[in-house]
N, C-alpha and C positions, 0 to 999 in steps of 0.2 A: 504493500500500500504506500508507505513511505515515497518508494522510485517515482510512483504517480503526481504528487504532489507537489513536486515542482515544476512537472511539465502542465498540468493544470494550472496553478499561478504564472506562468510563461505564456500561458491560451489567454485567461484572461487578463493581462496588461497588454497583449499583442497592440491589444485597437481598445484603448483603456476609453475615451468618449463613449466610445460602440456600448464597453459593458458597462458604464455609467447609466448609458441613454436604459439599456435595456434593466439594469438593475432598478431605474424609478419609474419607468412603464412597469413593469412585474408589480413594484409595491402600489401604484393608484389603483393598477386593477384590481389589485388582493384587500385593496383596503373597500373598494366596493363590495367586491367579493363577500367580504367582513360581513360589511353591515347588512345585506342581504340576507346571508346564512343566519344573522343575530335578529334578524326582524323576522324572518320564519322561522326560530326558535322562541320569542315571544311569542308570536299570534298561537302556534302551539300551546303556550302554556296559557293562555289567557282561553282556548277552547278546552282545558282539561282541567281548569279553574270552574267554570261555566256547571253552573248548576240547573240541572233539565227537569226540576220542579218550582222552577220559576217562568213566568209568561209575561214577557212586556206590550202593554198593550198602550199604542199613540196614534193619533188624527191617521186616517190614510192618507190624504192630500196633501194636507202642511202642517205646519207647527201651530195653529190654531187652538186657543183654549176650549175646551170640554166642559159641559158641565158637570158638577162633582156628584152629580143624583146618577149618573153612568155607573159611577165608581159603586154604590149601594147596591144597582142592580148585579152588577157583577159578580158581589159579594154574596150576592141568595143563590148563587150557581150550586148545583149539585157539584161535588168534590173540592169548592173552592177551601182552601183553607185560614186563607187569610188577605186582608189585601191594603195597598199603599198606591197613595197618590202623589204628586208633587207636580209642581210649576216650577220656569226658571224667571230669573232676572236680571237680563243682560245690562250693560253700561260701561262705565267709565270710573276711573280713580284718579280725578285730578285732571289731567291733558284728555282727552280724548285718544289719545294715542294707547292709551294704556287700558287696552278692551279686559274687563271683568265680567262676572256673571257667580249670580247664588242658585243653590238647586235648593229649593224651599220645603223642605218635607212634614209628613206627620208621624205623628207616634210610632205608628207598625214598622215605618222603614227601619228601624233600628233590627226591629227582631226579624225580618224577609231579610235582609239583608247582613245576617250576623258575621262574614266572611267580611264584610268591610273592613279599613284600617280600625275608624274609631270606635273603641272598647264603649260596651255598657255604660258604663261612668260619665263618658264623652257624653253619648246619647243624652241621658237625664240631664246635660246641665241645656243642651237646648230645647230639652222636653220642657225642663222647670223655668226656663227661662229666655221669655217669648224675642228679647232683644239679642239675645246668646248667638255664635255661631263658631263653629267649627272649620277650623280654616288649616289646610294642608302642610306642609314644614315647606314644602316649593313656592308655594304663593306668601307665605308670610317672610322667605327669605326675599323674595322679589320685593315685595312692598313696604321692607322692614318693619315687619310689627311683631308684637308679641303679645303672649297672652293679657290681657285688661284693655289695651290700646282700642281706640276706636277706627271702627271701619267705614267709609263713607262709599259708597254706589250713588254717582249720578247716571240716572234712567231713564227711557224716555217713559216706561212706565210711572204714570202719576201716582201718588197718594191723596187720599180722600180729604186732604186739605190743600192738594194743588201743588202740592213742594215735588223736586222729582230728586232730591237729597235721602237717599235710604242710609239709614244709622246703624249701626250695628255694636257690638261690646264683645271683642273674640275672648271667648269662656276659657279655650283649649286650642292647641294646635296637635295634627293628628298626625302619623305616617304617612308617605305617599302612595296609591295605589298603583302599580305599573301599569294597567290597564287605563289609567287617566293621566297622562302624560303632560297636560296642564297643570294638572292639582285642581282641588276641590275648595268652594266652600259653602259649608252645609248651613241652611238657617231653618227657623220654623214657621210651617205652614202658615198656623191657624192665625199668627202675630200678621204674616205676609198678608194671608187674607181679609182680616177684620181692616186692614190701613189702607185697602183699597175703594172707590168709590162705592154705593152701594150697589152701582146696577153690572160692575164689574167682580163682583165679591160671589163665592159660590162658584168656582171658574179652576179646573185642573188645566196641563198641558200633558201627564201621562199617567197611568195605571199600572202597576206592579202588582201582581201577585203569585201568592205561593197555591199550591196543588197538593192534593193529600195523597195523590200516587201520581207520581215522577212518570208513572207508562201513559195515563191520559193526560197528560202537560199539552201534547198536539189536540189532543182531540178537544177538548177546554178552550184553546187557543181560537180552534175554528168556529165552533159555539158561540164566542164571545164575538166574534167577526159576522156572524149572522144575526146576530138577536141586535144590532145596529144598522144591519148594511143599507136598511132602506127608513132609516132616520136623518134626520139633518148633522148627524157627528159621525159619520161611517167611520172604523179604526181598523185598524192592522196591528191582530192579535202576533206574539211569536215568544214561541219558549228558546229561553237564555241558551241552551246549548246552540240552541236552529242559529242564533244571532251571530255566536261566539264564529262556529263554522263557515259562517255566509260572511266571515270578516269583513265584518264595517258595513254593511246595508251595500250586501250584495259584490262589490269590490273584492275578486280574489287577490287578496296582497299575497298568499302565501305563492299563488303559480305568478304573480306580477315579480317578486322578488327571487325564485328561480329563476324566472326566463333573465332576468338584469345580470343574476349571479353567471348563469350559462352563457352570456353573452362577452363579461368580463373576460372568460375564461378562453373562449374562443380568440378572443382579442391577444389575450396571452400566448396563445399555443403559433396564431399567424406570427406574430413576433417573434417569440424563439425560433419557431422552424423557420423564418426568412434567417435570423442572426446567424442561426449553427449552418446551416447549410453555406451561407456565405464564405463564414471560416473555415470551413472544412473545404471548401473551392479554394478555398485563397492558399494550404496547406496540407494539399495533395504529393507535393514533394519530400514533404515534414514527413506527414503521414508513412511515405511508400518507406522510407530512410529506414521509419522506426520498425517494422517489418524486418526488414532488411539484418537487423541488428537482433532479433531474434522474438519482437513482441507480436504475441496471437494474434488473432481476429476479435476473442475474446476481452484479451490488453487493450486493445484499439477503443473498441465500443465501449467497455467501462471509463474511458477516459474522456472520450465525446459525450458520453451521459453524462459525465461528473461535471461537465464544462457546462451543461443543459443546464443540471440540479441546482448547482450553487447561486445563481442568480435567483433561479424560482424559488428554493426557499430558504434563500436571504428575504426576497422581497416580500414572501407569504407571512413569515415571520414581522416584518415590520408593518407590515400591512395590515396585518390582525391588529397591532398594538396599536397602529392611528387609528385604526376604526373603534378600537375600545376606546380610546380615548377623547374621539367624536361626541360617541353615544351620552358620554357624561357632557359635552357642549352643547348638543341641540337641545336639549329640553331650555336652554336659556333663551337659546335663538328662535326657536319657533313661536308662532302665533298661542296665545295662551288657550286656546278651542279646540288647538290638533291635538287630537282624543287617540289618534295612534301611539302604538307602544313603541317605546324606543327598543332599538335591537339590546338580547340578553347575549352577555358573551363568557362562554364554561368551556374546560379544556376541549369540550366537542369541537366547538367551532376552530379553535387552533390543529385540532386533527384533521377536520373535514379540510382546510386551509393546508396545509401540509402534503395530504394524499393526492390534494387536485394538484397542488405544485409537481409530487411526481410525477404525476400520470399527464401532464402536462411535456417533463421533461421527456418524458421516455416515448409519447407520439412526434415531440419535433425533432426527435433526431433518430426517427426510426428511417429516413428515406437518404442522411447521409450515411447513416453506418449500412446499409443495404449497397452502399456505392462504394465504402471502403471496401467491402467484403469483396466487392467484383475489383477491385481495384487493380491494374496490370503495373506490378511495380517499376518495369523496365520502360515502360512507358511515361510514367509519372516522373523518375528520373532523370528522363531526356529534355521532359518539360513536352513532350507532346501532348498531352492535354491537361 
């Protein structure tokens, strides 16, 4: 092995641009690569998180409020076991620039939804207290606040005294959920709804509920889609796994982020095999010499591979680690509403990253080691071809 390694280091300083250029083509693409494999490793887990005795049930058409008399009907369903409603509150903190939004819930959501970050405890302090809210460790690190500090939401939704200043007193701050990549902040309903006008009070935007058997969650879902469809609030019922699966309403991110990842990779493999195949043209003389001197067909090709591998994973290797180091950036940089997960990154993705680097090296230099092999060394050291 030894003998090898300095005629490898000799390959690559020949045409040192060449293996620069190609060393940081190999890491952009693997760092896409990354992020790909890392966001279809989330969406996975965020589909095997997904609880399939839960049914969300919102507006078919748009985000239009509901009325909450929906919600009671729902709740007399045969198998229903429980159920929760909630409205949002979109706005501003300060500039306008700075887009916010409250998910305003009641009582039950706490217990339908007990896989949340915020523990029981959390719950009760914006059960017991109608001004309270529960604000994410992401959003309260963005807007510097801490627990007691006051929260201010300008909305265009009004208050029943004309003001559009929503106040708030943050109780607690909670974990971040990976599946809300924003962060959260949780307020309570019943406060949200008595402060709005009268003829606007009485008024959901969605329906949660839980199933007393997880095997009729569909069939519940449909049920609930029928006993409206020809009212004035038609919805589209669907249980939590169907949601989790149909990633993001409908949007396959998981074949969207293979196809990017495969595409990466393709990009990598035309670039080495143009790079190796170059060099191995340029060092057909080299080549036939060391032949000559007594190294196999065997020797040859391990050496041409090894000249493939080193770049792909050098590069696959850094390229994981910008990407990991990304995923911790963008939650900063994105829109606080991109509800997508950021990519999760575990020695998988450093192997799956790795394996594609070889299998990468070992297709682009399969078509010049097939030429060393036919190689006519009396030939090559003439310099006839």
């Amino acid at each position: 092995m030894m003998k090898y390694l300095p005629l490898i280091w000799a390959a690559l300083r020949r045409k040192p641009v060449r293996t620069t250029f190609t060393f940081l083509s190999v890491t952009v693409a693997f760092t896409l690569f990354g992020l790909m494999i890392g966001l279809g490793a989330s969406m996975d887990l965020v589909e095997k998180k997904a609880h399939p005795d839960r049914v969300w049930t919102l507006p078919r058409f748009d985000q239009t409020s509901m009325p909450v008399t929906m919600a009671r009907r729902i709740a007399k369903l045969p198998g229903v076991k429980d159920t929760s409603i909630m409205s949002y509150v979109q706005g501003y903190v300060g500039d306008p620039k700075n887009q916010s939004g409250l998910i305003m819930l009641d009582d039950a959501y706490g217990r339908i939804f007990s896989d949340w970050p915020p523990t029981p405890a959390q719950w009760d302090m914006v059960r017991h207290d109608r001004k309270a809210i529960i604000m994410s460790r992401k959003l309260a690190t963005q807007f510097h606040k801490k627990v007691g500090d006051t929260f201010t939401l300008i909305s265009e939704t009004p208050r029943a005294d004309g003001g559009k200043a929503w106040e708030f007193r943050i109780a607690t701050i909670a974990e971040d959920a990976p599946e809300l990549s924003g962060g959260y902040i949780i307020g309570n309903y019943d406060y949200y709804d008595k402060s709005l006008p009268l003829a606007d009070q009485g008024k959901m935007n969605e329906v949660d509920l839980q199933v007393a058997d997880p095997a009729q969650s569909a069939a519940i879902a449909q049920q609930i889609e029928k006993l409206f469809a020809n009212s004035g609030n038609p919805v589209q019922s669907t249980p939590e796994n169907v949601i989790a699966a149909s990633n993001y309403g409908g949007a396959d991110i998981n074949a969207i982020a293979r196809k990017i990842a495969l595409a990466g990779l393709a990009m990598i493999l035309f670039l080495t095999a143009s790079v190796i195949a170059k060099s191995v043209r340029e060092r057909l003389a080299e080549f036939a010499t060391l032949k000559t001197l007594g190294f196999s067909d065997t020797g040859v090709t391990a050496l041409v591979m090894a000249e493939a591998a080193l770049p792909c994973l050098a590069g696959a290797v850094c390229g994981v680690i910008i990407a990991a180091l990304l995923s911790q950036i963008l939650p900063g940089i994105l829109p606080p509403n991109f509800s997508v997960p950021m990519p999760t990154f575990s020695p998988s993705v450093l192997a799956w990253s790795l394996a594609s680097a070889c299998a990468v090296a070992l297709a682009s230099t399969a078509l010049p080691i097939l030429r060393l092999r036919r190689l006519d060394i009396a030939a090559a050291l003439s310099g006839r071809i």
